[in-house]
Structures are given as C-alpha cells and as structure tokens.
PDB file of the backbone (N, CA, C, O) and the ligand in Angstrom, with CONECT records:
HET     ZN  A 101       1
ATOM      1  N   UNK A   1       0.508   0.261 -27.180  1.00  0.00           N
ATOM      2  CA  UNK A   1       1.359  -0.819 -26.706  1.00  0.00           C
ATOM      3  C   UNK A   1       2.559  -0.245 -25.950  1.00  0.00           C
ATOM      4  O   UNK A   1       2.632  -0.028 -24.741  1.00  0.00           O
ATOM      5  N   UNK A   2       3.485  -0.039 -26.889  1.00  0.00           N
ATOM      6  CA  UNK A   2       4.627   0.681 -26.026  1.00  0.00           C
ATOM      7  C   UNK A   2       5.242   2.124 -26.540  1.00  0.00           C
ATOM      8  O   UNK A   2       5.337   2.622 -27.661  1.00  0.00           O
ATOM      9  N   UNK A   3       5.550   2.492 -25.459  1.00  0.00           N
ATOM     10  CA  UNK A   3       5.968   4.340 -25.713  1.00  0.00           C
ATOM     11  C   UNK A   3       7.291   4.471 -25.191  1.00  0.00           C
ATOM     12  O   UNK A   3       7.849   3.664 -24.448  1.00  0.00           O
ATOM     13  N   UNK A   4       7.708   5.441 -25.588  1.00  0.00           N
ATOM     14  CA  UNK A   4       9.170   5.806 -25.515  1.00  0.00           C
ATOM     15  C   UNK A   4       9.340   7.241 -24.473  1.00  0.00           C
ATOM     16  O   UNK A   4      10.396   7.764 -24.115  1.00  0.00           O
ATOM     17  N   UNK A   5       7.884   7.671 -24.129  1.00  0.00           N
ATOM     18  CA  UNK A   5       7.410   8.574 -23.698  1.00  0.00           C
ATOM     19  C   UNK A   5       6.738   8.351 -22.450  1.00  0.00           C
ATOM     20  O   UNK A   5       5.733   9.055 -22.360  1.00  0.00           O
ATOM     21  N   UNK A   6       6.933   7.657 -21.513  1.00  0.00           N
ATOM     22  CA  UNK A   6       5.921   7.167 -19.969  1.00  0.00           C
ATOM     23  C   UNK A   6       5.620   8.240 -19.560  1.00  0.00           C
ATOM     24  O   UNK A   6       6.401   9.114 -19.184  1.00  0.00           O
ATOM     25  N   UNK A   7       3.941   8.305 -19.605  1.00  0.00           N
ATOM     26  CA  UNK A   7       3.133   9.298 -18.563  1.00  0.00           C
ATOM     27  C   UNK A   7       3.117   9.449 -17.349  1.00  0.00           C
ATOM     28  O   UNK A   7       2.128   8.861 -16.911  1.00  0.00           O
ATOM     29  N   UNK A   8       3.788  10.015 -16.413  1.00  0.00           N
ATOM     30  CA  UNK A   8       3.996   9.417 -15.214  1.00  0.00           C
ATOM     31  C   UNK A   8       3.148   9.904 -14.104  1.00  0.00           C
ATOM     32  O   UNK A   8       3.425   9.944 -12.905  1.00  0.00           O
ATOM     33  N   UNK A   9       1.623  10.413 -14.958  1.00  0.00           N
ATOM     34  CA  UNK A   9       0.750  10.831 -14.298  1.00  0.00           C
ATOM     35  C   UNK A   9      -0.097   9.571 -13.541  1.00  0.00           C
ATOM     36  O   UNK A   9      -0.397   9.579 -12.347  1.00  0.00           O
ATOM     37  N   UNK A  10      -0.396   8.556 -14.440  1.00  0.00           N
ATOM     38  CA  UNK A  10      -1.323   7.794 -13.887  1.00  0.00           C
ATOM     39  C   UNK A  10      -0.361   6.441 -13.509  1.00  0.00           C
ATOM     40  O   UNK A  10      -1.042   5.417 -13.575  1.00  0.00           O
ATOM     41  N   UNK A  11       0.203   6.339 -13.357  1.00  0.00           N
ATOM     42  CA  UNK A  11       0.967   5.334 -12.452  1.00  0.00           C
ATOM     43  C   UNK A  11       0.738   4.326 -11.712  1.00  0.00           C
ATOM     44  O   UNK A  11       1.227   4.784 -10.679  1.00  0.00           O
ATOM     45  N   UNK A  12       0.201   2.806 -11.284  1.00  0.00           N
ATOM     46  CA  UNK A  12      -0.704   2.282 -10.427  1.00  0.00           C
ATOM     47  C   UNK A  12       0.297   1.320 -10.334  1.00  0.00           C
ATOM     48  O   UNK A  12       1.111   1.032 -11.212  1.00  0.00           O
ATOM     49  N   UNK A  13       0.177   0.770  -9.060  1.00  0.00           N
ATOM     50  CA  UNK A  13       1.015  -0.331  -8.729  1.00  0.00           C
ATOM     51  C   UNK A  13      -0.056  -1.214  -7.689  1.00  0.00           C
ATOM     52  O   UNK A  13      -1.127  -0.813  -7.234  1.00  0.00           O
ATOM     53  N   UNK A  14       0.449  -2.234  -7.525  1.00  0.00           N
ATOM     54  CA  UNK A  14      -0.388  -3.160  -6.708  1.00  0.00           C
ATOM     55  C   UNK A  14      -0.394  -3.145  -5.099  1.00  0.00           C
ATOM     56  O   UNK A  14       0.410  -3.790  -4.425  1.00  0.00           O
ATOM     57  N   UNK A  15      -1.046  -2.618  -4.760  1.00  0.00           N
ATOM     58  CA  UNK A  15      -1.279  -2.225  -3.405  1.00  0.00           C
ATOM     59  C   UNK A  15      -0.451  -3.413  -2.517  1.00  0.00           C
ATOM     60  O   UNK A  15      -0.573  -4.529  -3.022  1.00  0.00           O
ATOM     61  N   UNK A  16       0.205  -3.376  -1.527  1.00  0.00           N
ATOM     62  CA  UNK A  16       0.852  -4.549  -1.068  1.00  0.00           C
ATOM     63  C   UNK A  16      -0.192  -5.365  -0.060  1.00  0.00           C
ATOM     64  O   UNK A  16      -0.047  -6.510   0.369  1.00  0.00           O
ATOM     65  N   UNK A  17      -1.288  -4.441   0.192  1.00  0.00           N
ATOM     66  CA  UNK A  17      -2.140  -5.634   1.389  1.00  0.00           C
ATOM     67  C   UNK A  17      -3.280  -6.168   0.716  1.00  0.00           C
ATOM     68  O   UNK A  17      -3.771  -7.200   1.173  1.00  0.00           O
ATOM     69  N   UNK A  18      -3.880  -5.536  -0.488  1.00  0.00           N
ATOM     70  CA  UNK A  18      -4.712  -5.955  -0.826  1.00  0.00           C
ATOM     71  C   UNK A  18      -4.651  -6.506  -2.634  1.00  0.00           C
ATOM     72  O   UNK A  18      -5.449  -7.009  -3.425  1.00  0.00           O
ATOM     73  N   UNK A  19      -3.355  -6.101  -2.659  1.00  0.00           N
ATOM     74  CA  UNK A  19      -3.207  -6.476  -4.338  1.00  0.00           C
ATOM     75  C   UNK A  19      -3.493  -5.719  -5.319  1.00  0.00           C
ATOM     76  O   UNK A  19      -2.849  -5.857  -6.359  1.00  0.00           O
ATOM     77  N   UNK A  20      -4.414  -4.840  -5.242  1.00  0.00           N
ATOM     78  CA  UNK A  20      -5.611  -4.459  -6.077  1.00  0.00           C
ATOM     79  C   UNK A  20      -4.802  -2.966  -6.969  1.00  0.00           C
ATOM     80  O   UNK A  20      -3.577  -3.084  -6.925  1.00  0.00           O
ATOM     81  N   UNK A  21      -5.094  -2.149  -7.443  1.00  0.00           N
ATOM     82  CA  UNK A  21      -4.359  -1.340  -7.943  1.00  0.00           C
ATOM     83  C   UNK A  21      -4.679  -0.064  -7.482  1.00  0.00           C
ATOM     84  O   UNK A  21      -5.747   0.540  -7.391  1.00  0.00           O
ATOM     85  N   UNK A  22      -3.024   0.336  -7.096  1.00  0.00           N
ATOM     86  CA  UNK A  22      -2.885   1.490  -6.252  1.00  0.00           C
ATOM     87  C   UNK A  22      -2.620   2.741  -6.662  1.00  0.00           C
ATOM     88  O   UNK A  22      -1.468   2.729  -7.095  1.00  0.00           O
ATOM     89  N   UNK A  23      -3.230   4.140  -6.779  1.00  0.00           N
ATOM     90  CA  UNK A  23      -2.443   4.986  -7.628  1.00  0.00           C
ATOM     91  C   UNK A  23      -1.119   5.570  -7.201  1.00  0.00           C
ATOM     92  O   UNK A  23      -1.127   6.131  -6.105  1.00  0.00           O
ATOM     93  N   UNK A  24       0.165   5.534  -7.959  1.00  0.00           N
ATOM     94  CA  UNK A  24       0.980   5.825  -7.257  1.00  0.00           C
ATOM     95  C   UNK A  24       1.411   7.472  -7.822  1.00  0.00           C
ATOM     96  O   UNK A  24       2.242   7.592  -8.722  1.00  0.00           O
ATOM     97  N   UNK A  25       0.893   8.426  -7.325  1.00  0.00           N
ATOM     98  CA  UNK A  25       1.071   9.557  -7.392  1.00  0.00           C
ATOM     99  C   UNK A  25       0.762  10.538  -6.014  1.00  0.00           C
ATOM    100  O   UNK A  25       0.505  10.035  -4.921  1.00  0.00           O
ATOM    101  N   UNK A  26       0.816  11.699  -6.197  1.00  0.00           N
ATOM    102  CA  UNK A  26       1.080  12.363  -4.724  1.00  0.00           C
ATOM    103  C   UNK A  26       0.003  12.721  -4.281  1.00  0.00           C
ATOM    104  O   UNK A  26      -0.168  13.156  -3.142  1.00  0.00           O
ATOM    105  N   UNK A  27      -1.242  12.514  -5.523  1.00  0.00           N
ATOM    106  CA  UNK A  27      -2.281  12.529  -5.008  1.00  0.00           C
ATOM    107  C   UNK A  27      -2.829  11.572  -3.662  1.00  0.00           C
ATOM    108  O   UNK A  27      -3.557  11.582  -2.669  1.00  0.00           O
ATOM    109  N   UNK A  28      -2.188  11.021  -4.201  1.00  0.00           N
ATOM    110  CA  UNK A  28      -2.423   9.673  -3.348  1.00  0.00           C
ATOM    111  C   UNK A  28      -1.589   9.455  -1.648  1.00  0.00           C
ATOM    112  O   UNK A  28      -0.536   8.844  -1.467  1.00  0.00           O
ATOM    113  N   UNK A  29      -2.096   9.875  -0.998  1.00  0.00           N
ATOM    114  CA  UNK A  29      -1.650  10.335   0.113  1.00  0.00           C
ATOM    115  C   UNK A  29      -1.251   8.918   0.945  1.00  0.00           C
ATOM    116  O   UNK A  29      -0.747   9.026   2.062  1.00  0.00           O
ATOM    117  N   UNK A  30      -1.501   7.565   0.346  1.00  0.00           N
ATOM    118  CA  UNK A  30      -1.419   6.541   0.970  1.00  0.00           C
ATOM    119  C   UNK A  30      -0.593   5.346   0.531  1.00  0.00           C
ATOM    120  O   UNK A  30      -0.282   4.338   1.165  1.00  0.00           O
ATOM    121  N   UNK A  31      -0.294   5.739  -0.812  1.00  0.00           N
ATOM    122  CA  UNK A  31       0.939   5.177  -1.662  1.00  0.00           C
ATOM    123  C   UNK A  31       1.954   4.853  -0.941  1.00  0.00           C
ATOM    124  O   UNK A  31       2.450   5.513  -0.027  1.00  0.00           O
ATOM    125  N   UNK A  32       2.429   3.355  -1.528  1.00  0.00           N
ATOM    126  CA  UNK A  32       1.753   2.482  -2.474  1.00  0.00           C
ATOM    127  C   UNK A  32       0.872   1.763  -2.070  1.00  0.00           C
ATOM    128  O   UNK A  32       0.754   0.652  -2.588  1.00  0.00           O
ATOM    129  N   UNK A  33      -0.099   2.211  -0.925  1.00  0.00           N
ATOM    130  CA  UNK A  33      -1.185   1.243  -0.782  1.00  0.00           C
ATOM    131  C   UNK A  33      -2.535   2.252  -1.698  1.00  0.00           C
ATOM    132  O   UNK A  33      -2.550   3.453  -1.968  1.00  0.00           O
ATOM    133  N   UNK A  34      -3.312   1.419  -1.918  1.00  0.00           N
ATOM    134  CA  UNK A  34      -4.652   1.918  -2.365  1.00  0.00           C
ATOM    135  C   UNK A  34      -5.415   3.028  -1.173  1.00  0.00           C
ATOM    136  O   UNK A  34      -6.050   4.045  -1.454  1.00  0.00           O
ATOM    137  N   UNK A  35      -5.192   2.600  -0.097  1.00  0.00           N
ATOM    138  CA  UNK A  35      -6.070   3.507   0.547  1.00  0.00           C
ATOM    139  C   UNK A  35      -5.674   3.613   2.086  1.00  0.00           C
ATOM    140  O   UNK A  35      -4.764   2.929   2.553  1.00  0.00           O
ATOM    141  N   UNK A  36      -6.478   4.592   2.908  1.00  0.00           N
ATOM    142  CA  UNK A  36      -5.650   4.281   4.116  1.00  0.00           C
ATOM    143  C   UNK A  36      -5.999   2.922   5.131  1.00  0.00           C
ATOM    144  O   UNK A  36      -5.377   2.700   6.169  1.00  0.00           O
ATOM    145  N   UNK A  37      -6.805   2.307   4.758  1.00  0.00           N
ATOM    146  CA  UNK A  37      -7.386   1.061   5.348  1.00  0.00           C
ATOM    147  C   UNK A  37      -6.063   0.162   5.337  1.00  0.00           C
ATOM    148  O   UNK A  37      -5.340  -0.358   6.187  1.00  0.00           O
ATOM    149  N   UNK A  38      -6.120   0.252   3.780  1.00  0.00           N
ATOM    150  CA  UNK A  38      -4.743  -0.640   3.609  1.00  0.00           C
ATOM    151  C   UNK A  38      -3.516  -0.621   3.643  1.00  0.00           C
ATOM    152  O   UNK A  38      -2.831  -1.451   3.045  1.00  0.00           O
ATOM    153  N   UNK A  39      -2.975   0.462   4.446  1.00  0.00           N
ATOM    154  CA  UNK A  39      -2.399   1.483   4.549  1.00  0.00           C
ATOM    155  C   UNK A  39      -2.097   0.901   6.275  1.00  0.00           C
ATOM    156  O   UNK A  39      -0.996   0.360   6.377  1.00  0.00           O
ATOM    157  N   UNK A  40      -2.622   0.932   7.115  1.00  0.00           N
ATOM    158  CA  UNK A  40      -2.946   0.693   8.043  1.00  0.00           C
ATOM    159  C   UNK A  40      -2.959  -0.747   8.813  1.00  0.00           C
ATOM    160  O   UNK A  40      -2.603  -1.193   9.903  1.00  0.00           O
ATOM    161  N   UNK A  41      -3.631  -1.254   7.508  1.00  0.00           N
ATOM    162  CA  UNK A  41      -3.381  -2.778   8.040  1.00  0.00           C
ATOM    163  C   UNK A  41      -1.851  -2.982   7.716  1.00  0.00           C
ATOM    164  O   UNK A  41      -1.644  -4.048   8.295  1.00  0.00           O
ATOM    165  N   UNK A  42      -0.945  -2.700   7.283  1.00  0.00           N
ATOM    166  CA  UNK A  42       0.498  -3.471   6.844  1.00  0.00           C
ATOM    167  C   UNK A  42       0.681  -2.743   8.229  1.00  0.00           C
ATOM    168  O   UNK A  42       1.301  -3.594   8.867  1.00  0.00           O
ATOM    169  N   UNK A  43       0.557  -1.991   8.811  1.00  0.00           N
ATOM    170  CA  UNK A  43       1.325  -0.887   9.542  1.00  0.00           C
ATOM    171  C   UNK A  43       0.911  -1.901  11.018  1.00  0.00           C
ATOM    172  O   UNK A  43       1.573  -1.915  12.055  1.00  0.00           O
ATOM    173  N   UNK A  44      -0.192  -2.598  10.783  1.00  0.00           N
ATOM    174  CA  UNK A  44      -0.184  -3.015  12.427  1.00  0.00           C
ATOM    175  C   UNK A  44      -1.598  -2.847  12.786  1.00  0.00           C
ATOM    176  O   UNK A  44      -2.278  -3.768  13.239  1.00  0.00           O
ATOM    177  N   UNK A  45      -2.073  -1.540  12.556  1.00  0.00           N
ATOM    178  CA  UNK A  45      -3.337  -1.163  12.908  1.00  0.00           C
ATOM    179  C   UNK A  45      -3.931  -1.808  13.240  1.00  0.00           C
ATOM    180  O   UNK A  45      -4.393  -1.480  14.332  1.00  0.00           O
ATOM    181  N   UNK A  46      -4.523  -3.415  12.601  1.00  0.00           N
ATOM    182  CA  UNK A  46      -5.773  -4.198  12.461  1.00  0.00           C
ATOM    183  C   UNK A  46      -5.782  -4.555  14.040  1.00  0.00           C
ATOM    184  O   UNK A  46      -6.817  -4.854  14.635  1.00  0.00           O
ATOM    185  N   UNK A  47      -4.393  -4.483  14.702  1.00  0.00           N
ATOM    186  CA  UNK A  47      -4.330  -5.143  16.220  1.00  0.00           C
ATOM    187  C   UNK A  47      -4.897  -4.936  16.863  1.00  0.00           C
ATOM    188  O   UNK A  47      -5.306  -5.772  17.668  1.00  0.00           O
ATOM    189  N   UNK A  48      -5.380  -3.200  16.870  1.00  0.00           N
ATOM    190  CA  UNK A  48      -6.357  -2.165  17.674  1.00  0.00           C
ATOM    191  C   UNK A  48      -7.739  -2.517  17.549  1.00  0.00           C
ATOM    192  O   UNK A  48      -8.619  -2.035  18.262  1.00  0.00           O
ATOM    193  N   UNK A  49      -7.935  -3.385  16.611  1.00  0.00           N
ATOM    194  CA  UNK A  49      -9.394  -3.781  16.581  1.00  0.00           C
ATOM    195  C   UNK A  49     -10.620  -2.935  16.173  1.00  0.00           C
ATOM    196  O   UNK A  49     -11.848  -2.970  16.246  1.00  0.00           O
ATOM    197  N   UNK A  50      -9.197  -1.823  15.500  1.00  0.00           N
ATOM    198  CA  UNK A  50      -9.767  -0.807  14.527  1.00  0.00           C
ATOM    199  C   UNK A  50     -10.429  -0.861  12.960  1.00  0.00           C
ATOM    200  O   UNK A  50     -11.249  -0.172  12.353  1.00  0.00           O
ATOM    201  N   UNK A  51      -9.699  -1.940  12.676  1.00  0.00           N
ATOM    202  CA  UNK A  51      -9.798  -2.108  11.744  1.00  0.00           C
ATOM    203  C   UNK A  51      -9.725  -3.916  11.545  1.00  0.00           C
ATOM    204  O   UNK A  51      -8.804  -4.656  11.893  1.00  0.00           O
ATOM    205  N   UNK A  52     -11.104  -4.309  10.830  1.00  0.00           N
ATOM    206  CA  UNK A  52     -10.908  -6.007  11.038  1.00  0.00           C
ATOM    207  C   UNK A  52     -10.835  -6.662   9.642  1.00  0.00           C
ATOM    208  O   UNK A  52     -11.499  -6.415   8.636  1.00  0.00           O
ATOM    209  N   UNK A  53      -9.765  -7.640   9.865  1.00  0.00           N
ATOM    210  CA  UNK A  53      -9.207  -8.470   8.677  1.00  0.00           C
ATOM    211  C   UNK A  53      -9.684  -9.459   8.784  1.00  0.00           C
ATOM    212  O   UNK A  53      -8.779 -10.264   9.002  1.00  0.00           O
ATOM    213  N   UNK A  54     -11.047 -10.163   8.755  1.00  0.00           N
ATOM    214  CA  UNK A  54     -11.379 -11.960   8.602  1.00  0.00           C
ATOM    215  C   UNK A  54     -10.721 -12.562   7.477  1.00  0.00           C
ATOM    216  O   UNK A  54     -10.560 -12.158   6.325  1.00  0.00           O
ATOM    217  N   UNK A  55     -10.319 -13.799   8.166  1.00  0.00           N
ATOM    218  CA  UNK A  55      -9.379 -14.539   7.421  1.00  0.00           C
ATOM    219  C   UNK A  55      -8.329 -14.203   6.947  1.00  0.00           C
ATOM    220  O   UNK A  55      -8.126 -14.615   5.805  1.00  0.00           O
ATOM    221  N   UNK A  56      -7.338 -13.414   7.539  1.00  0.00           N
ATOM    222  CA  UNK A  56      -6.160 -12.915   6.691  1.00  0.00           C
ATOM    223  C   UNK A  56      -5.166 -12.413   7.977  1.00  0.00           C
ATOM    224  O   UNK A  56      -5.137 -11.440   8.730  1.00  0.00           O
ATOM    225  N   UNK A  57      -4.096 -14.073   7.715  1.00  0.00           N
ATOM    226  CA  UNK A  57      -3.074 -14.374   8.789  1.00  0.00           C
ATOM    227  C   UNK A  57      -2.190 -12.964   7.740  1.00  0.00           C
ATOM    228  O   UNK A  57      -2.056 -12.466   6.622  1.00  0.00           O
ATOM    229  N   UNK A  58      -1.767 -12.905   9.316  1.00  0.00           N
ATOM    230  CA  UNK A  58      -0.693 -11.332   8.933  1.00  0.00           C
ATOM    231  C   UNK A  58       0.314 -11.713   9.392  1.00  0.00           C
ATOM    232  O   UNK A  58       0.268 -12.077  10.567  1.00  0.00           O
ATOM    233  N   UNK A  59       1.522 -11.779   8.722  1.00  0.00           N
ATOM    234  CA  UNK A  59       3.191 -11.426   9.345  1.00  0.00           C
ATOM    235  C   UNK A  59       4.029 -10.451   9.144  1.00  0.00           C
ATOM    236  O   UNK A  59       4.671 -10.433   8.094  1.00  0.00           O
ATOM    237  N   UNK A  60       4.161  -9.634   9.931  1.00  0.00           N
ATOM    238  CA  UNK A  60       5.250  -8.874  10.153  1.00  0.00           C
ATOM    239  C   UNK A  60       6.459  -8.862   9.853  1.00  0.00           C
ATOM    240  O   UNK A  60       7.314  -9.358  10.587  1.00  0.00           O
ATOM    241  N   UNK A  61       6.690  -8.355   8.847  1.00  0.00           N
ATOM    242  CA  UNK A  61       7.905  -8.083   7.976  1.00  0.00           C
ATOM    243  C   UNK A  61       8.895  -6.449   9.102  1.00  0.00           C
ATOM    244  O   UNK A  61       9.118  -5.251   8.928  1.00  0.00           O
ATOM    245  N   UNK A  62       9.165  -7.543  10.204  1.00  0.00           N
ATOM    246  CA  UNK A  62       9.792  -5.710  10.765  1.00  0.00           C
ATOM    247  C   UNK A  62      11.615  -5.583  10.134  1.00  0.00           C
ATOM    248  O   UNK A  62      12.282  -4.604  10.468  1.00  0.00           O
ATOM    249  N   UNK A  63      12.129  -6.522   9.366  1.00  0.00           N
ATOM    250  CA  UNK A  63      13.336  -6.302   8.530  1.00  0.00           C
ATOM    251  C   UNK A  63      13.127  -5.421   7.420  1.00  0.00           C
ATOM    252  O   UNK A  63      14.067  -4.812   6.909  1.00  0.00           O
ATOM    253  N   UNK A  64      11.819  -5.309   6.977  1.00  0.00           N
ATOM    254  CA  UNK A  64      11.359  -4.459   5.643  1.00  0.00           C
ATOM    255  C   UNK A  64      10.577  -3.845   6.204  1.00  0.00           C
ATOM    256  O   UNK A  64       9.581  -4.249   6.804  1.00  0.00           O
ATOM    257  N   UNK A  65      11.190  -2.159   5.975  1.00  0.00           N
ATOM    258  CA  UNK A  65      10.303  -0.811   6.403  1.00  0.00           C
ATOM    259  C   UNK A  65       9.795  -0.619   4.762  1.00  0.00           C
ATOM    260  O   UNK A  65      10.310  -0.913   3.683  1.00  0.00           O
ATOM    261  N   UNK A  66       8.514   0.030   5.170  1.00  0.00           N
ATOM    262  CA  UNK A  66       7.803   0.254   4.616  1.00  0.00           C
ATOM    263  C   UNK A  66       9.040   1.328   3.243  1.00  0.00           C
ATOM    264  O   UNK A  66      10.166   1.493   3.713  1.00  0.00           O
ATOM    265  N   UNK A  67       8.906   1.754   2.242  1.00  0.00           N
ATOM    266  CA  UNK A  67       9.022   2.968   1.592  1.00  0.00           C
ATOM    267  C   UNK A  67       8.809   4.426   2.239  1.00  0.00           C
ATOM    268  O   UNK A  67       7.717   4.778   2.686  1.00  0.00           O
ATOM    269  N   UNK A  68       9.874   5.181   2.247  1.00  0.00           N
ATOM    270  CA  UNK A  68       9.244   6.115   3.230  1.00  0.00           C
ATOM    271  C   UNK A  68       8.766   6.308   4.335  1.00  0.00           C
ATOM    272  O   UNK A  68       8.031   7.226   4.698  1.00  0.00           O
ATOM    273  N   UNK A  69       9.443   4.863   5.296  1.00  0.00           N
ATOM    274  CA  UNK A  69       8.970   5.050   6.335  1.00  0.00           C
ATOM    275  C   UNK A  69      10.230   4.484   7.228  1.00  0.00           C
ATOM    276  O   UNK A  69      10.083   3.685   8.153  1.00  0.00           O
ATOM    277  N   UNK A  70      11.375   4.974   6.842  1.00  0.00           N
ATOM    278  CA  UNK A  70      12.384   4.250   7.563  1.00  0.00           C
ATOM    279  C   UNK A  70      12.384   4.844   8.631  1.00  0.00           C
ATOM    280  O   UNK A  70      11.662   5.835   8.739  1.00  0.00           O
ATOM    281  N   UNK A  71      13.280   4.366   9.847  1.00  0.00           N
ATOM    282  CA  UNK A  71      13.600   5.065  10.502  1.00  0.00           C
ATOM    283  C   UNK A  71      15.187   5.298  11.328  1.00  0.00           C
ATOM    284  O   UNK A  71      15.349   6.242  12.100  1.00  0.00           O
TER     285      UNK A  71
HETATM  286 ZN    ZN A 101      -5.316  -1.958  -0.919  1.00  0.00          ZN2+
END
C-alpha cells in the first residue's frame, strides 16, 4: 500500500497524448510520453503526414512548452 521508501526506479506517468502509461525514467528516451509516436504527435509531427491521428482534433498548447523543451 504505502511506503515511506519510493522506488524511483519504475516510475510511470500518463503519457500526455495518449493517456496510457509512460515510463518515466532515463531509460525512456521519450518521457513523459510513452513512446516516440507520441512523442511526436504533441510536438506537431502528425502535420507532416508522418504520422496519422484519425479522429483526434489536436490543439496547440504553444503557451505550454513541453518539459524540457523550453526555449
Ligand atoms: Zn503515448
């Protein structure tokens, strides 16, 4: 239940484009998204027609930079 001790190995948070659970460690080269797909789509990508989102209106949050991605 609860620890006084957090493992801060396995860490998961909810991916922001797809919800789903993200690992948030350094393994994870795409954190806090799950993967680079999703990773990609917050970023814009899907525009390139690189990558396709059916059914899923996107808005652009350009007041909120990503984590680590200010500039
Ligand atoms: Zn995801």
């Amino acid at each position: 239940m609860s620890t006084d001790a957090p493992t801060p190995r396995r860490i998961t948070v909810n991916c922001p484009t797809c919800q789903g659970p993200a690992l948030f460690a350094p393994e994870n080269r795409w954190r806090p998204f799950c993967s680079e797909r999703c990773r990609m789509i917050d970023l814009g990508a899907w525009a390139n027609d690189e990558y396709v989102v059916p059914g899923q209106p996107v808005e652009a949050d350009d007041d909120i930079p990503p984590e680590g991605m200010r500039h």
